[in-house]
SEKOLZA-562784 format. One record per residue (C-alpha): residue number from 1; residue in one letter; x negated, y negated, z. Coordinates in steps of 0.02 Angstrom, whole numbers. Example, Ala and Ser with C-alpha at 12.3 -4.5 7.8 and 13.67 -1.06 7.14 Angstrom:
// residues 2
atom k: 1 | r: A | u: -615 | v: 225 | w: 390
atom k: 2 | r: S | u: -684 | v: 53 | w: 357
This chain:
// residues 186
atom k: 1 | r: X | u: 1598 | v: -12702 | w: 6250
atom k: 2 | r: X | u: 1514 | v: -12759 | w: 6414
atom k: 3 | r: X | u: 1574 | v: -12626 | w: 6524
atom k: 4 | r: X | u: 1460 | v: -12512 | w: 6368
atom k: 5 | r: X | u: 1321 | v: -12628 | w: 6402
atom k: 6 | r: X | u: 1326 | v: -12612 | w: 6585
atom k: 7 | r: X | u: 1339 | v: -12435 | w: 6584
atom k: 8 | r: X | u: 1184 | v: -12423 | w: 6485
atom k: 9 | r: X | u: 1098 | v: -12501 | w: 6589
atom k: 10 | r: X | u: 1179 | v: -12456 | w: 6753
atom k: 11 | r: X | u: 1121 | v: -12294 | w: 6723
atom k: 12 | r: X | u: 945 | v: -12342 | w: 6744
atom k: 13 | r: X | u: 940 | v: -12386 | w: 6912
atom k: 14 | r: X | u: 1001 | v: -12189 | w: 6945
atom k: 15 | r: X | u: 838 | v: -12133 | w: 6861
atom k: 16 | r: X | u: 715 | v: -12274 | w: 6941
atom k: 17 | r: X | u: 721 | v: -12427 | w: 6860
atom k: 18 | r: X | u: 538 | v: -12453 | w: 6912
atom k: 19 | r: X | u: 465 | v: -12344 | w: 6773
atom k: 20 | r: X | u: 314 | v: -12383 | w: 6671
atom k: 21 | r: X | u: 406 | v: -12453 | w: 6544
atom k: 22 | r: X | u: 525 | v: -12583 | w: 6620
atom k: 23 | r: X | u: 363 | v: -12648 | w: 6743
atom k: 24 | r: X | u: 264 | v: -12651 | w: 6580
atom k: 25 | r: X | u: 363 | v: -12775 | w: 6510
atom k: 26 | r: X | u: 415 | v: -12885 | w: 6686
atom k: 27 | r: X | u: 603 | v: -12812 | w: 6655
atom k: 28 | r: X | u: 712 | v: -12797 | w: 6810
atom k: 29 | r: X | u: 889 | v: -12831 | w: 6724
atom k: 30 | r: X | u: 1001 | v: -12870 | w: 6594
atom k: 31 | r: X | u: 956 | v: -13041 | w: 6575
atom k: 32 | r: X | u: 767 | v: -13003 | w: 6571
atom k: 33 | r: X | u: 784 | v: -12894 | w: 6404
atom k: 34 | r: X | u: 862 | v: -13021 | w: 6314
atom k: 35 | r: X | u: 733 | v: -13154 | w: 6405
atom k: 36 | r: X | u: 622 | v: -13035 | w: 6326
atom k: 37 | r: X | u: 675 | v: -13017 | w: 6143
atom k: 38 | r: X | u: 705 | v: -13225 | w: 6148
atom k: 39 | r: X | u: 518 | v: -13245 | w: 6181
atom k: 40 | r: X | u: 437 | v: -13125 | w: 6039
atom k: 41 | r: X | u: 573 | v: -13230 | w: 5906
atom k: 42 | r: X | u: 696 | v: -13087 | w: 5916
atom k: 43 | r: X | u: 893 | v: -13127 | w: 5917
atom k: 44 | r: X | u: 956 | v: -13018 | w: 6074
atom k: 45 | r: X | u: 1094 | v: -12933 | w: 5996
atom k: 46 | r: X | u: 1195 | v: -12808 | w: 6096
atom k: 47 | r: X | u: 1142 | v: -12649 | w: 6005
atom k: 48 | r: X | u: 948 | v: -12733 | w: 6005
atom k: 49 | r: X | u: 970 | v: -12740 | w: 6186
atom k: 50 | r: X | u: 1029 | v: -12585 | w: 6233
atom k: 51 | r: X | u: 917 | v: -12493 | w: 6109
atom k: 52 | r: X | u: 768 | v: -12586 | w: 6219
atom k: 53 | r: X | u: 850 | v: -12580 | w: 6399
atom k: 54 | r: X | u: 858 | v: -12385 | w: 6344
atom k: 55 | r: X | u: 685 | v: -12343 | w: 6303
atom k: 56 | r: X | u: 615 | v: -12466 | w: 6433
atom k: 57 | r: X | u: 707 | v: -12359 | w: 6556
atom k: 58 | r: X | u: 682 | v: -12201 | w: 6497
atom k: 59 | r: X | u: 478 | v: -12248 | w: 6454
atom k: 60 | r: X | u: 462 | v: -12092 | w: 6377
atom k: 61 | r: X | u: 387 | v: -12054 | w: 6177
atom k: 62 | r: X | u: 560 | v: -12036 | w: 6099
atom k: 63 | r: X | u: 626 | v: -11993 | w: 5932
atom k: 64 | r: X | u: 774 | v: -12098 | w: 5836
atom k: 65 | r: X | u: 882 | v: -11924 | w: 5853
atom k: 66 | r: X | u: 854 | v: -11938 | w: 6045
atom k: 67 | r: X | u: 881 | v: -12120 | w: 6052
atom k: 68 | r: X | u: 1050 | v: -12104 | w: 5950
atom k: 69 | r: X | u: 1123 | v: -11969 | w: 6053
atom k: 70 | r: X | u: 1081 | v: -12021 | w: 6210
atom k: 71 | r: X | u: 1147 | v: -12207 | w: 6173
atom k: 72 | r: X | u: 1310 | v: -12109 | w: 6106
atom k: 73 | r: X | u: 1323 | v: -12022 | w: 6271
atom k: 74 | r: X | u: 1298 | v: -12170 | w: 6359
atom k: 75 | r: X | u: 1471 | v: -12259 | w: 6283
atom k: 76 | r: X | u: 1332 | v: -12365 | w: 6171
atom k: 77 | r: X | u: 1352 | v: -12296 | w: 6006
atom k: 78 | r: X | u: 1239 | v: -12370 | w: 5868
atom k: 79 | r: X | u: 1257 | v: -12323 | w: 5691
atom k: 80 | r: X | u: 1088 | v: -12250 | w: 5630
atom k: 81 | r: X | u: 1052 | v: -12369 | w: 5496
atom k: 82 | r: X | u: 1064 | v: -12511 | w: 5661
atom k: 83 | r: X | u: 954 | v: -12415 | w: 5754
atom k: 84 | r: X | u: 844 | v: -12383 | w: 5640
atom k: 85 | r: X | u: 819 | v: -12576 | w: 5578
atom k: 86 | r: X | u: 817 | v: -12633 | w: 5757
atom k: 87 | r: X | u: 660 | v: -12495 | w: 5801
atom k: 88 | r: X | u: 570 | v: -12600 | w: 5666
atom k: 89 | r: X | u: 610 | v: -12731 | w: 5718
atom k: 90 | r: X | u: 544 | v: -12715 | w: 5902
atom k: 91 | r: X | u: 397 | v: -12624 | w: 5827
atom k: 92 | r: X | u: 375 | v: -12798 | w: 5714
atom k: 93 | r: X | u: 400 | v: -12887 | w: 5879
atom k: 94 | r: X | u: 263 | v: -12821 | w: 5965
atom k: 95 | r: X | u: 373 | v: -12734 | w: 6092
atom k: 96 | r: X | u: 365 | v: -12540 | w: 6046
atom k: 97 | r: X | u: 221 | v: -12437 | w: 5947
atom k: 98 | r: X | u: 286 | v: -12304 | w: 5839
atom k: 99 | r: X | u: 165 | v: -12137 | w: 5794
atom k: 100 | r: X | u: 200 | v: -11979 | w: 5747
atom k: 101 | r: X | u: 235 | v: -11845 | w: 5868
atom k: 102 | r: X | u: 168 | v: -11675 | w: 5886
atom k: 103 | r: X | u: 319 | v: -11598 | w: 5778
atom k: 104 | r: X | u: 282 | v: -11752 | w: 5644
atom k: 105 | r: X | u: 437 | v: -11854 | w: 5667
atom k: 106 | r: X | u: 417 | v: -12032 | w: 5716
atom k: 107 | r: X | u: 417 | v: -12060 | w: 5909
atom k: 108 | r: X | u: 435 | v: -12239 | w: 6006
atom k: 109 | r: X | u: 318 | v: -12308 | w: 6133
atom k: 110 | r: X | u: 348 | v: -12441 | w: 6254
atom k: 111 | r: X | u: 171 | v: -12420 | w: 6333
atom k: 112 | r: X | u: 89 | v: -12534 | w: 6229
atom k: 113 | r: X | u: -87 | v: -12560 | w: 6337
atom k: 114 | r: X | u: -235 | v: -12437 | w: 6257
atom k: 115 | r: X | u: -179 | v: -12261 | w: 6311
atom k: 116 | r: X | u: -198 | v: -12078 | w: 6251
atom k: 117 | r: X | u: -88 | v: -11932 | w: 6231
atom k: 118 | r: X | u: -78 | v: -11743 | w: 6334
atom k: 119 | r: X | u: 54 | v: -11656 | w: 6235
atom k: 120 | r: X | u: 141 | v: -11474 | w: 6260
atom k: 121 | r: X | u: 124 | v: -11355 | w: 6144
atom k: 122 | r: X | u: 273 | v: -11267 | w: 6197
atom k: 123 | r: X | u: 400 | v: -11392 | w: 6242
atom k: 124 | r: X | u: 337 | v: -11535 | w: 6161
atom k: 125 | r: X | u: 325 | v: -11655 | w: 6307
atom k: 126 | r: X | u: 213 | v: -11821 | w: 6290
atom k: 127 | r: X | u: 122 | v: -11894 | w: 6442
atom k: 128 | r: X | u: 19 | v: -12046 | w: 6423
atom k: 129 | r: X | u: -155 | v: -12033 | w: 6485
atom k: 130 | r: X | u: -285 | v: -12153 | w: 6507
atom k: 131 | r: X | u: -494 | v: -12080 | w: 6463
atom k: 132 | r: X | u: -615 | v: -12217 | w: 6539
atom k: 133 | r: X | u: -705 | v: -12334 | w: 6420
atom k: 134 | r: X | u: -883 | v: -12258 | w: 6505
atom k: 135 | r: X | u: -816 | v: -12083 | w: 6443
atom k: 136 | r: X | u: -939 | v: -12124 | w: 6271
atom k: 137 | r: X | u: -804 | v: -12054 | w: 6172
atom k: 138 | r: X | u: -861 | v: -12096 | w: 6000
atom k: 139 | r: X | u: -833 | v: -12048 | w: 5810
atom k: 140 | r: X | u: -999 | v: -11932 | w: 5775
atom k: 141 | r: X | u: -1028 | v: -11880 | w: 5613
atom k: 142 | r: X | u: -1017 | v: -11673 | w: 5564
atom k: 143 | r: X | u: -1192 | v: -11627 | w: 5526
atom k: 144 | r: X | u: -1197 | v: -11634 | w: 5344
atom k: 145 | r: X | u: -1349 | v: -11667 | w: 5230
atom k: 146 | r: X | u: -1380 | v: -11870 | w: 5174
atom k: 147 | r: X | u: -1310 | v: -12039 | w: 5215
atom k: 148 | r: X | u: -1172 | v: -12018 | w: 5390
atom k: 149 | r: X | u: -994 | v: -12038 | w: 5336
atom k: 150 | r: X | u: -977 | v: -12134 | w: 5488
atom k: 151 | r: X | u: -1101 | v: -12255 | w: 5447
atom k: 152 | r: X | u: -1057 | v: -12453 | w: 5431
atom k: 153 | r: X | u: -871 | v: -12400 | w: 5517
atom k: 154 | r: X | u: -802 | v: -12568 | w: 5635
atom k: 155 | r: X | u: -681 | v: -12449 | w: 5735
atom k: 156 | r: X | u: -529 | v: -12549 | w: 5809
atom k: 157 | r: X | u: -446 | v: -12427 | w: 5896
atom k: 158 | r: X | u: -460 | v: -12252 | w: 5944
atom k: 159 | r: X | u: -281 | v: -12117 | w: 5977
atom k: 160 | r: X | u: -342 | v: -11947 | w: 6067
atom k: 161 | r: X | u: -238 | v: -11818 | w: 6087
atom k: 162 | r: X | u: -249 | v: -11674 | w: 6225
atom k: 163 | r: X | u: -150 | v: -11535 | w: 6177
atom k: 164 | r: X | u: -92 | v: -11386 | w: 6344
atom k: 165 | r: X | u: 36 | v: -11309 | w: 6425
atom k: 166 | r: X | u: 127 | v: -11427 | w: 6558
atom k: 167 | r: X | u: 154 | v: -11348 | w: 6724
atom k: 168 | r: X | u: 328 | v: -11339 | w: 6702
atom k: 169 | r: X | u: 299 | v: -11212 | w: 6542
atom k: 170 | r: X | u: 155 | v: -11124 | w: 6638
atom k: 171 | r: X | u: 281 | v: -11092 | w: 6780
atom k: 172 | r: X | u: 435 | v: -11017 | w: 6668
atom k: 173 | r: X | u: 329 | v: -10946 | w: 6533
atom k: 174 | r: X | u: 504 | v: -10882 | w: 6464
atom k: 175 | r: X | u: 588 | v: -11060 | w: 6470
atom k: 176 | r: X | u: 542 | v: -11204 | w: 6396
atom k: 177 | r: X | u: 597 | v: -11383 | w: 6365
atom k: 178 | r: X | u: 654 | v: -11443 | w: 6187
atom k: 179 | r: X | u: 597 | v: -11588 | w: 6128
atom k: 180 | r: X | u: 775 | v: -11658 | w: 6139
atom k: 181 | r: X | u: 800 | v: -11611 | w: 6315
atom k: 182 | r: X | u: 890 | v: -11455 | w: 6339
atom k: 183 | r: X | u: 795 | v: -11288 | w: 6373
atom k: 184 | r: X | u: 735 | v: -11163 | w: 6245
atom k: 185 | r: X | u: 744 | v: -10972 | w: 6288
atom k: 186 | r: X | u: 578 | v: -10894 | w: 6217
């Protein structure tokens, strides 16, 4: 069971363990994760932990269907009823977001600090973006006849969402990149 573990996380440092994700959250190693669940009152199981080491690696917007076959592939097989609990869990925990994705299927953030979307239309990719607070981006009613429906509205929070074509799609208008990793022919 460790040698799964370590490969999970092993394979990290191949794909740059410095991501968004794992500097987001101060986590350099295996003992950081579970450093990590300890202090937001989560027990740091091993398929909690290598759910999180996962997505803090990857820091991409992922879907459970990703997540499960990619642990899977990794020698870190979850069930999907455990990996489904233990996403609500870290979302309970403060440690991922969940939102729906472009295609409507619930995706999992580990960039918790106030961001926006830029999503594909053809492939489906997410990539945080950031739209600065002097932008004025503000709810502004349609033009409609009587009292604004936007009147006496606290807003908390705001999600935008720019929709394109990423570069890679622009540059193989024929090929594209599912949303579970392999390429589509169009």
């Amino acid at each position: 069971m460790r040698s799964s573990w370590r490969t999970c996380w092993d394979h990290s440092a191949s794909k740059g363990a410095e991501r968004d994700g794992i500097r987001m959250h101060g986590v350099r190693n295996r003992s950081d994760v579970a450093a990590l669940l300890a202090r937001r009152g989560l027990r740091a199981t091993a398929p909690r932990r290598a759910i999180l080491a996962y997505l803090l690696r990857r820091g991409e917007h992922l879907a459970p269907t990703e997540i499960f076959e990619d642990l899977r592939r990794a020698g870190r097989p979850v069930s999907i009823a455990t990996l489904y609990q233990n996403l609500a869990a870290l979302v309970a925990g403060g440690l991922l977001r969940r939102f729906a994705g472009p295609d409507g299927a619930a995706r999992y953030d580990v960039n918790l600090a106030a961001h926006h979307h830029l999503v594909c239309e053809r492939c489906g990719r997410i990539v945080d973006v950031e739209v600065p607070a002097d932008a004025g981006v503000r709810p502004v009613a349609s033009r409609r006849r009587g009292r604004s429906p936007v009147a006496g509205w606290q807003v908390r929070a705001m999600q935008v969402e720019f929709r394109g074509t990423c570069p890679e799609c622009r540059r193989f208008p024929r090929r594209a990149r599912g949303t579970m990793g392999g390429t589509i022919e169009r």
